[in-house]
C-alpha distance (Angstrom), angle and dihedral (degrees) to the residues before:
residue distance angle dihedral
X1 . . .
X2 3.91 . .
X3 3.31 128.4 .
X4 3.66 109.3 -140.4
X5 3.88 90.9 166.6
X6 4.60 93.3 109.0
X7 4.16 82.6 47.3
X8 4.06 97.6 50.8
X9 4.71 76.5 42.5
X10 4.13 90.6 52.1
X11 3.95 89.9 42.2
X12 3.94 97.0 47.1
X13 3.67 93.3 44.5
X14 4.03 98.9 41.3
X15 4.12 85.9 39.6
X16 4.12 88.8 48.8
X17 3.33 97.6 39.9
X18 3.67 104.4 47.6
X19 4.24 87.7 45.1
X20 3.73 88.9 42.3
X21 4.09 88.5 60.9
X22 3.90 98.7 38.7
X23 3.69 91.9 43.5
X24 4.06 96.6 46.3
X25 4.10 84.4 50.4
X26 3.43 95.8 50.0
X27 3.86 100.0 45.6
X28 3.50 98.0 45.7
X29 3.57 92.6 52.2
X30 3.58 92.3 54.8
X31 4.07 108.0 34.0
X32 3.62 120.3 98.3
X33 3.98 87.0 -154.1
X34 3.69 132.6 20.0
X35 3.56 100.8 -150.5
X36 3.90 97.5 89.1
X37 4.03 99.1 47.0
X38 3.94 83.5 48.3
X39 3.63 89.2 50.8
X40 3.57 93.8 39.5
X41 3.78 103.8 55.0
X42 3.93 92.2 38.0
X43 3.83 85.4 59.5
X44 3.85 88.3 49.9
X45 4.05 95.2 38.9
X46 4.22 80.8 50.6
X47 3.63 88.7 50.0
X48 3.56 99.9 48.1
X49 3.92 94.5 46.9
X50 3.78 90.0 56.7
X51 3.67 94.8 44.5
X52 3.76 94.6 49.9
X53 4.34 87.0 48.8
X54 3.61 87.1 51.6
X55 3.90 105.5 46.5
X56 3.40 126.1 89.4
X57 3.84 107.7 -152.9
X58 3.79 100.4 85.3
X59 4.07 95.8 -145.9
X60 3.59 89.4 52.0
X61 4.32 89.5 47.2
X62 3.80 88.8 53.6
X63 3.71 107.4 46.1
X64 3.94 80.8 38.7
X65 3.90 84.7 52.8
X66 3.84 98.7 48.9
X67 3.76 97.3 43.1
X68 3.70 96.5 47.8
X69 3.94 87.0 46.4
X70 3.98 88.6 52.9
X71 3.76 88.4 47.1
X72 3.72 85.2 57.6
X73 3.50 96.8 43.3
X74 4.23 89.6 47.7
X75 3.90 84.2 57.1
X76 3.83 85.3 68.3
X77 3.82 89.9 38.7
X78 3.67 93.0 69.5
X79 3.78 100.0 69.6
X80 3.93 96.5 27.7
X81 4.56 76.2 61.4
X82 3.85 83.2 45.8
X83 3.41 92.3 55.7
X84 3.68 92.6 41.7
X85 4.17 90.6 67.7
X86 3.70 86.4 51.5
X87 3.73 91.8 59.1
X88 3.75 93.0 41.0
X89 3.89 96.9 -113.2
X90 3.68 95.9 115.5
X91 3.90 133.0 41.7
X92 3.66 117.5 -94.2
X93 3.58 117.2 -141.6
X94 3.86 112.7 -125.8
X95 4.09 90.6 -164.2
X96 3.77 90.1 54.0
X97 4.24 113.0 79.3
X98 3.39 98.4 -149.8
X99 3.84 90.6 54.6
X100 3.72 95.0 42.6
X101 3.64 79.0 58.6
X102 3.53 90.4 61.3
X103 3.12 99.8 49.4
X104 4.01 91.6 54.3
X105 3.64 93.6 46.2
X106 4.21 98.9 37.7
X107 3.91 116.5 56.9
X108 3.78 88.6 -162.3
X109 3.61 93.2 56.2
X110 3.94 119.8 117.2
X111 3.56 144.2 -166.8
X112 3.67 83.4 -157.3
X113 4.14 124.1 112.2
X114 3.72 105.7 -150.0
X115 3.98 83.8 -172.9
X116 3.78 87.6 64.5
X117 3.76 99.6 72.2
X118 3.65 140.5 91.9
X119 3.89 124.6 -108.0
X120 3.35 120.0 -109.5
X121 4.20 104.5 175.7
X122 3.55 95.1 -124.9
X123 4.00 138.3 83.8
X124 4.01 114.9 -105.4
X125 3.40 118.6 -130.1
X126 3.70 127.3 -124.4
X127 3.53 99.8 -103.3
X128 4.02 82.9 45.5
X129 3.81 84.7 50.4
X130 3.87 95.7 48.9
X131 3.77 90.7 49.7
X132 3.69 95.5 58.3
X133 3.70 90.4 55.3
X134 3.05 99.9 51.4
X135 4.15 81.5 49.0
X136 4.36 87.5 -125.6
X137 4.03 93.3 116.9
């Protein structure tokens, strides 16, 4: 018989993971308030922890497990991202009023993505790095 129990693990934690850090992106970008996706995915986190103490099936426990403990940890996420557009390492969303906000109160704020560029296999340069935000280069 196989044991297929470290596969289901690698799955749940690559699946929750990776959904974890698109979804967490995309919400914050677009919510007005933070309160309710907090709320919202500790509920499910919550949900998912008890589930996975009361099932029997041991696969379904652990993947139950590990997504309801990156649920919990996304929770968190939400302001850590928040404080990301503060610092300027994340875009800030100019449609959004809580980023514009941000952007009025924080000097290092951005609208910029520094995801959505191309590679180039070489460090910019400051002045390089000032151009871009000020969207000239």
């Amino acid at each position: 018989m196989l044991n297929t129990l470290g596969i289901v693990c690698a799955i749940a934690t690559f699946g929750g993971v990776w959904l974890g850090h698109v979804a967490v992106r995309r919400i914050e970008f677009r919510a007005s308030t933070l309160l309710p996706p907090i709320l919202c995915t500790l509920a499910l986190g919550l949900a998912a922890e008890i589930s996975a103490v009361l099932l029997a099936d041991a696969s379904a426990s652990a993947a139950l497990g590990i997504l309801g403990m990156t649920l919990l940890w996304d929770s968190f996420e939400f302001i850590r991202q928040e404080r990301r557009i503060y610092k300027g390492f994340a875009p800030a969303n100019p449609n959004n009023p809580r980023h514009v906000r941000i952007l009025q109160a924080s000097p290092a704020a951005t609208r910029l993505d520094w995801l959505k560029r191309e590679p180039r296999g070489r460090q910019y340069t400051s002045e390089e790095i000032e151009a871009i935000r000020k969207g000239t280069l």
